[in-house]
C-alpha positions in Angstrom: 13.6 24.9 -14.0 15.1 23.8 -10.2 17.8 22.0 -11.2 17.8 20.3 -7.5 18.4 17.0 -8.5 20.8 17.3 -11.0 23.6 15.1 -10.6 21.6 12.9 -7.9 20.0 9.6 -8.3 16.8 8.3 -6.7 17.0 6.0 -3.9 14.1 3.7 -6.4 13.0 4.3 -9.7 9.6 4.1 -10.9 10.6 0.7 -12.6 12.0 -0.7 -9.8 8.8 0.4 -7.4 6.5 -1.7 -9.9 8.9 -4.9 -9.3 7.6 -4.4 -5.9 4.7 -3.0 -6.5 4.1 -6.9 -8.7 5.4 -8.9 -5.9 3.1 -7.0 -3.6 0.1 -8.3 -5.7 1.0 -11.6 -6.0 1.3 -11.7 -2.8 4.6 -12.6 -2.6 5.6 -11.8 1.2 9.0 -13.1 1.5 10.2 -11.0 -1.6 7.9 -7.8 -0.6 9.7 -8.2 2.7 13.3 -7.7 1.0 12.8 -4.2 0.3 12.5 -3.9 4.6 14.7 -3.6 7.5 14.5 -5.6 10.2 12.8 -2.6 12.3 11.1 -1.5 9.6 7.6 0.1 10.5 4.1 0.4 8.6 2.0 2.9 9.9 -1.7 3.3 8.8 -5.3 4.0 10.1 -7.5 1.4 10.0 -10.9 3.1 9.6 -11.9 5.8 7.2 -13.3 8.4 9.6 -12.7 11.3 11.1 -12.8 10.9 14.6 -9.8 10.8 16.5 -7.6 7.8 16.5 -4.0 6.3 17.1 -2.7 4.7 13.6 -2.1 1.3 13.6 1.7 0.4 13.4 3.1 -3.1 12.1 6.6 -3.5 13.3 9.2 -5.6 11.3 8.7 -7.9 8.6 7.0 -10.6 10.5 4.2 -8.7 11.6 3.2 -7.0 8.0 3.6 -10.7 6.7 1.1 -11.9 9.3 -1.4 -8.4 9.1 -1.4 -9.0 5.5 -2.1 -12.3 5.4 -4.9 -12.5 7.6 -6.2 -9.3 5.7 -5.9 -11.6 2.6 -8.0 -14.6 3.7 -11.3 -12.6 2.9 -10.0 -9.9 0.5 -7.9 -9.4 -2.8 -5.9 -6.1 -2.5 -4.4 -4.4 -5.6 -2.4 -2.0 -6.2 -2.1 0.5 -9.1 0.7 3.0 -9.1 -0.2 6.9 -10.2 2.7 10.0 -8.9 5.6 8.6 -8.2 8.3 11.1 -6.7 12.1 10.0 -4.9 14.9 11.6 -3.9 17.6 10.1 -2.8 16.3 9.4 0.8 12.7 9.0 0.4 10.0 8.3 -2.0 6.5 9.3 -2.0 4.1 6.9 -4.1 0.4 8.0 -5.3 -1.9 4.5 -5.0 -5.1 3.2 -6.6 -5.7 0.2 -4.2 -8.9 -2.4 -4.9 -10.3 -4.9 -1.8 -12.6 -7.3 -3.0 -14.2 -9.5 -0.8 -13.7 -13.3 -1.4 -16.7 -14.4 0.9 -18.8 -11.8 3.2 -16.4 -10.4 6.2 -16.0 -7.6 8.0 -13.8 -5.0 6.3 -13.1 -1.4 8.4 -15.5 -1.5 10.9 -18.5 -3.1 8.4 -19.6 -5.4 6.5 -18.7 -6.6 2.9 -20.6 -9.1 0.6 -18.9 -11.4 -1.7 -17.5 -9.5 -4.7 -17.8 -6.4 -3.4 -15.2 -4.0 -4.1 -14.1 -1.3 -2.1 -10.9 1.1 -3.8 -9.1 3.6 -2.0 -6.7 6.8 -3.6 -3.7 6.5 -0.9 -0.2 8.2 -0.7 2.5 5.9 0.9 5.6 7.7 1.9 8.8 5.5 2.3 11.8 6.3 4.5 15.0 4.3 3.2 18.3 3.0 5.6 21.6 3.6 5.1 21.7 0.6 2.8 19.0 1.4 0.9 15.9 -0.6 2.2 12.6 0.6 3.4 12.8 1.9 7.8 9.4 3.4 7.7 6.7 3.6 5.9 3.5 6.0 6.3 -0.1 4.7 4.6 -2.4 8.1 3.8 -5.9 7.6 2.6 -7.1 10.3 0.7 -10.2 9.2 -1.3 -12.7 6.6 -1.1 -13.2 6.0 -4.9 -16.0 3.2 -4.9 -18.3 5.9 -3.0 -18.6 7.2 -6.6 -21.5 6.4 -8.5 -19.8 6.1 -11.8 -16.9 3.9 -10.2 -15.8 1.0 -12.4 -13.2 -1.3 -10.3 -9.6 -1.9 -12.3 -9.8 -5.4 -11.0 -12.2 -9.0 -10.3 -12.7 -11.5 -8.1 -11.2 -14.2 -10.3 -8.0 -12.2 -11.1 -4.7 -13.6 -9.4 
């Protein structure tokens, strides 16, 4: 066995990511913007295709508080933690995240009917500061999981 980390601590434990993780579906801005810097970035693509395009970059806390909040006039978001892997510099988080539409509204390019429920398998990687608070952090999407027949959402409409 690598015995790499031996004598090193995280940067975030897995319990301390699901604090966040909680304030995050509460939507609790001011304490899911803690964790950041003041130049933090979030960097994500906004459409699930594979043509070309530039990901979409949120910088500083005041800009993710106002992308996610207009984001969460029409939709619910949750998020469900799988892998979780840290060092002590960055941390790498495996997601299971649920939109559900609160009225019809155009999500990703298309349309979206009340109650429907669109989940995502996404890896987030997190780049820390110097005193230990998130610089940069990098949205993947790897699966859509409501394109699968059998797909049962982890979450509903009247859930806070």
């Amino acid at each position: 066995m690598n015995n790499y980390y031996k004598g090193k601590n995280p940067i975030m434990t897995r319990e301390e990511y699901l604090v966040y993780k909680d304030y995050f579906n509460k939507k609790d801005y001011d304490s899911v913007t803690s964790y950041f810097n003041p130049a933090c970035t979030v960097e994500y693509m906004d459409k699930f295709s594979v043509e070309p395009q530039t990901p979409k970059t949120l910088y500083g806390p005041e800009e993710f508080i106002a992308s996610y909040k207009a984001l969460h006039t029409n939709f619910k978001e949750f998020l469900d933690l799988g892998i979780f892997l840290a060092d002590e510099k960055n941390m790498l988080v495996e997601l299971h995240t649920e939109f559900i539409a609160m009225r019809d509204a155009e999500f990703l390019g298309g349309a979206c009917k009340k109650g429907e429920v669109f989940a995502v398998n996404q890896f987030c990687i997190y780049d820390f500061d110097e005193e230990g608070k998130y610089s940069r952090i990098r949205i993947s999407h790897f699966r859509v999981l409501s394109n699968d027949p059998d797909f049962k959402p982890l979450h509903s409409l009247d859930e806070e």
